[in-house]
N, C-alpha and C positions, 0 to 999 in steps of 0.2 A: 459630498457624501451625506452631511448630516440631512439633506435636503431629502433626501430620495430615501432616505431612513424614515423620515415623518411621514411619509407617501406608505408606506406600509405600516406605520404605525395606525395612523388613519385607518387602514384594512382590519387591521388587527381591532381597535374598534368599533370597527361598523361589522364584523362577524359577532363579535359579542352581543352587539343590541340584536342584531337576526336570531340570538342562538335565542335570544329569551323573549320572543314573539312565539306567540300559543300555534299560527299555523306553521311554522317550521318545526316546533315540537312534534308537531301532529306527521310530520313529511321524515319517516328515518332514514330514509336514502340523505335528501338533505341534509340533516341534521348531522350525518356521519360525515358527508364532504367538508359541512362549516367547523365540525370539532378537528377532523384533521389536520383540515390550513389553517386554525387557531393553533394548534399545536406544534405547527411546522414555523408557526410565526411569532410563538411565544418568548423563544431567548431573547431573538432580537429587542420584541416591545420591554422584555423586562430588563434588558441593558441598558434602554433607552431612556428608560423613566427612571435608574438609578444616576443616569448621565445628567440627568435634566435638575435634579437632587443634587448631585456634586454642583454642577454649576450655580446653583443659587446658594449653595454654601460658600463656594469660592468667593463669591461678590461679598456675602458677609461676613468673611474675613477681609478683604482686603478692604472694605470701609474703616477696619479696627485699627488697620496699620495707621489712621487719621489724628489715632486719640493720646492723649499724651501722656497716659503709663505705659513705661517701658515693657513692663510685665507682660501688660496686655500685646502691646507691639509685639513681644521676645514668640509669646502664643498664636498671636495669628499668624508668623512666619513661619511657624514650625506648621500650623493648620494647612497654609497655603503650598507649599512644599509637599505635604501627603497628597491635596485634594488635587492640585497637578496631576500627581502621579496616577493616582486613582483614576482620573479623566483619561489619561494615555491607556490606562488596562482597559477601559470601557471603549476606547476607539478601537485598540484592535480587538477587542470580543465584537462590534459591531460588523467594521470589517470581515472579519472571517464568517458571521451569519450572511453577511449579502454574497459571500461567493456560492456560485450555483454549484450544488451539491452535485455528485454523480453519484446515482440510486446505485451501482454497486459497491459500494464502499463500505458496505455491512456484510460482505460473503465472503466465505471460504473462496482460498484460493489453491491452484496447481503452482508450484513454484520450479520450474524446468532449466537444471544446471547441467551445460554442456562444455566439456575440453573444448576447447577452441586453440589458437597457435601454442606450440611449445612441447608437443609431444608426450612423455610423461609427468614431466612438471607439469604439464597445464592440465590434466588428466587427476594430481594429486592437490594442486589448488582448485579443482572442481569438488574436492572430497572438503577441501578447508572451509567452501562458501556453501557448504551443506548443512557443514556442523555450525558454522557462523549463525542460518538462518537457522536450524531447529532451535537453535539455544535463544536467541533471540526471540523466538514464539511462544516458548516455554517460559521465560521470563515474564513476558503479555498474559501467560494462564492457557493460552491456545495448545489446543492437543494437534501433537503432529503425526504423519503415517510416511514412511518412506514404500511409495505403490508403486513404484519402479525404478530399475537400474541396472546401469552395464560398468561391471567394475572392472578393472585389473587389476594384473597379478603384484602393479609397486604400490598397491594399498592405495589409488583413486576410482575415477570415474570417470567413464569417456561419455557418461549419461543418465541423470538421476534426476527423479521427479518426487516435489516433494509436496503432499496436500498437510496445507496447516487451515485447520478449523475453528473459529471461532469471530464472534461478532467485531465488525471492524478489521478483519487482516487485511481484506485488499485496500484500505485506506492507507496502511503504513508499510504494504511490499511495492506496490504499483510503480514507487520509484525504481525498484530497483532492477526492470526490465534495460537490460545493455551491455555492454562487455566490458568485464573486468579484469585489470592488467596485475599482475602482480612483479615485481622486480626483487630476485633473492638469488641466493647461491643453492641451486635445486641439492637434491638427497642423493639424485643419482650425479654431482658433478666433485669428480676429484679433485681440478685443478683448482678449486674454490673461487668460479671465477660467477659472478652477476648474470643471471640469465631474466630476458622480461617473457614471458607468457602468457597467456589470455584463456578466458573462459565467458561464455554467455549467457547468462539467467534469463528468463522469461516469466513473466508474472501474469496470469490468467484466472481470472475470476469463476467461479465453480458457477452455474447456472442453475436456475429453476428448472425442474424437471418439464414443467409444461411450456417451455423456451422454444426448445428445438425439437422436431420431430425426424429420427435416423428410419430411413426405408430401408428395411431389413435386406433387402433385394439389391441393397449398395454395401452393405456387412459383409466380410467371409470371415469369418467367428472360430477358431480350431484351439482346441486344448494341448498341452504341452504339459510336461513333467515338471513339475517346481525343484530348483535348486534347492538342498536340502545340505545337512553335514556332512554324507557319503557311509559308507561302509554301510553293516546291518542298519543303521536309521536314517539310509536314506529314501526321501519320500517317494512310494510307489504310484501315488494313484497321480491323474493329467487333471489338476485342478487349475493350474495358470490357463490364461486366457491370451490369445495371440487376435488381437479385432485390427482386420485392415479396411480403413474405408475407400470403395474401389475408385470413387470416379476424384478422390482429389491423392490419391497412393499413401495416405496418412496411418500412420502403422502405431500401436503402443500394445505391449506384454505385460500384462499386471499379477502379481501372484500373491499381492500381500497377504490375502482371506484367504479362509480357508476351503471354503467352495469356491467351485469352478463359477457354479451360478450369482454369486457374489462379484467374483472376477468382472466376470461379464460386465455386471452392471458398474462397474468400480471403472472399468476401461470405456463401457459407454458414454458413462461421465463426461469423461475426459474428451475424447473423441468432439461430445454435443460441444465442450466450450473452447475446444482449439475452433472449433466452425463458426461458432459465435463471433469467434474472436477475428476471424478470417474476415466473416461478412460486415464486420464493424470497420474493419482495415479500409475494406472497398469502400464503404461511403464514407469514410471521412479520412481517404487518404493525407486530403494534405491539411489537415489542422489538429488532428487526433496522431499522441507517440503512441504507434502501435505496436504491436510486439514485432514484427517484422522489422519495421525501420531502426527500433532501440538497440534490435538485435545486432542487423546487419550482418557480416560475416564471417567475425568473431578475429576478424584481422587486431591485432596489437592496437593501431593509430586508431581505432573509431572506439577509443575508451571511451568510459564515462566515470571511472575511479579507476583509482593508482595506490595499490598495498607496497609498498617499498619497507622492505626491510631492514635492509642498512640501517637508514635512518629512523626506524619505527616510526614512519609516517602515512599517513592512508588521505589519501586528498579525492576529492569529489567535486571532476570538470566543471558537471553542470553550476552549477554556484559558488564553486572557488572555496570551499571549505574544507579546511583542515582540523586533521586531528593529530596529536605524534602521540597517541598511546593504542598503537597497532596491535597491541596481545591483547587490549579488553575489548577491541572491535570485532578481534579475531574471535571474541568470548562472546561476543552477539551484544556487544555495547556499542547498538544503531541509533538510537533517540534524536543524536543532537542530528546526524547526519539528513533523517527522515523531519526532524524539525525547522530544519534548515529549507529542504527543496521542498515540502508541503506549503511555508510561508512565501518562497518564492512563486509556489505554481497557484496559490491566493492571488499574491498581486498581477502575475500574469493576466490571471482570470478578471480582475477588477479591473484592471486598465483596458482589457478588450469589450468591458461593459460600460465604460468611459465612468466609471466612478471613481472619483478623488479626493483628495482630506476635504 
């Protein structure tokens, strides 16, 4: 690793002497590419030269440990034991700079929570991993908008879409495209007997408007009356938006705004980054979790987390990670879980690039 680390560090040098040569000054096209990839290379080279720093401290500690006051001995063991440590936080800050980034991991996302087996209960933990995720976004500072939903009448969702906005959310939701199981004694069961139920989230990345281009001529676009509270104030005018795109049957309702012509674009959105998300599936079917394959059917067995209540325990297939404090996960306490499979999908990443300690 530290090998292929100095190979860029290298780069990271030799942009610098380029940057400060009078005709790359002179060339701003240039000069914007070489400030970029310095910038893009900068953590690493400055992890790497405080790595390089530890290390020649650790040697002159442990030359001390040679000398024969105790004192001194007692100091550099205690020296050696930080600057250890220190070396380990700088290998995985390096690590984690050589995994290859995926450009969008700085965008707003849709986050799409669907009942899956178990009929009302699973309808009603589709409502529980709603509020799971707002609060947890809310937490991060991300502003959330609920832009669509099909609710029932026992107080869940057979269908809710949730846009959380702010820099970096699709780096810490992207895990959580799969199905999730939950095992409790439902609200609607008398006999108080454990029922398991499931629900499917889908995590899709909000796109550049200049991404995708929708042929209006593939749109049928029609207004609809927005749910309102009923009686005298309920809302007269068809400002939701009903966008079906014809040639893949992909349908979304969004009424959150208040014009129609907001709607629109609010549901266009969505529409441009399911297709996005569609045409990324196809070429990289089999090396890329796409939201299709995460999703799957929403059957019970293709879990990927397990909320069990009984035990107040919430475990997570992928990585074998447990938690037993299920009401503050239920609270949108995701950190360790997202810290957890991000580290793992680092060393995935490293090891398919054959980089090793």
């Amino acid at each position: 690793m530290l090998d292929k680390i100095a190979k860029v560090v290298a780069r990271f040098e030799e942009i610098e002497m380029q940057m400060s040569d009078p005709a790359v000054l002179a060339d701003h096209v240039r000069l914007t590419e070489l400030a970029q990839e310095r910038s893009d290379l900068h953590p690493l080279a400055n992890a790497y030269r405080q790595y390089q720093e530890a290390e020649a401290e650790l040697a002159g500690a442990n030359e001390m440990l040679d000398l024969d006051d105790p004192d001194m001995v007692a100091l550099a063991e205690d020296e050696i034991e930080r600057l250890e440590n220190h070396l380990e936080e700088l290998r995985g800050q390096m690590r984690s700079y050589l995994v290859p980034k995926d450009p969008r991991d700085n965008r707003n996302v849709f986050v799409e929570i669907r009942a899956g087996t178990g009929g009302d209960e699973a309808t009603i933990f589709a409502a529980d991993l709603l509020r799971m995720y707002t609060r947890y976004a809310e937490a991060q500072g991300w502003r959330t908008e609920l832009v669509d939903e099909n609710s029932t009448g026992v107080g869940g969702y057979k269908e809710a879409i949730l846009a959380v906005k702010g820099r970096g959310a699709y780096s810490r939701f992207k895990f959580e495209s799969g199905v999730h199981r939950v095992q409790r004694v439902p609200q609607t069961e008398s006999q108080g007997r454990i029922h398991t139920s499931a629900a499917t989230v889908a995590v899709i990345p909000e796109l550049d408007a200049v991404e995708v281009t929708l042929d209006p001529n593939d749109l049928e676009i029609t207004a609809e009356f927005s749910s309102g509270p009923g009686g005298q104030h309920m809302q007269k005018n068809a400002t939701a938006a009903r966008i079906v795109h014809k040639p893949s049957g992909m349908m979304v309702k969004i009424q959150s705004e208040r014009s129609l012509t907001q709607n629109k674009q609010l549901g266009m959105a969505i529409i441009q980054a399911r297709l996005q998300e569609m045409e990324e599936s196809k070429q990289h079917a089999a090396v890329s979790a796409d939201r299709r394959s995460q999703v799957g059917s929403g059957d019970r067995s293709e879990k990927i987390r397990t909320y069990n209540y009984p035990q107040s325990r919430v475990t997570d297939h992928r990585v074998g990670f447990t938690s037993y404090n299920l009401a503050a996960v239920m609270d949108g306490d995701l950190d360790d879980f997202i810290n957890a499979l991000t580290v793992a999908d680092e060393a995935e990443k490293l090891a398919a690039a054959g980089i090793e300690e």
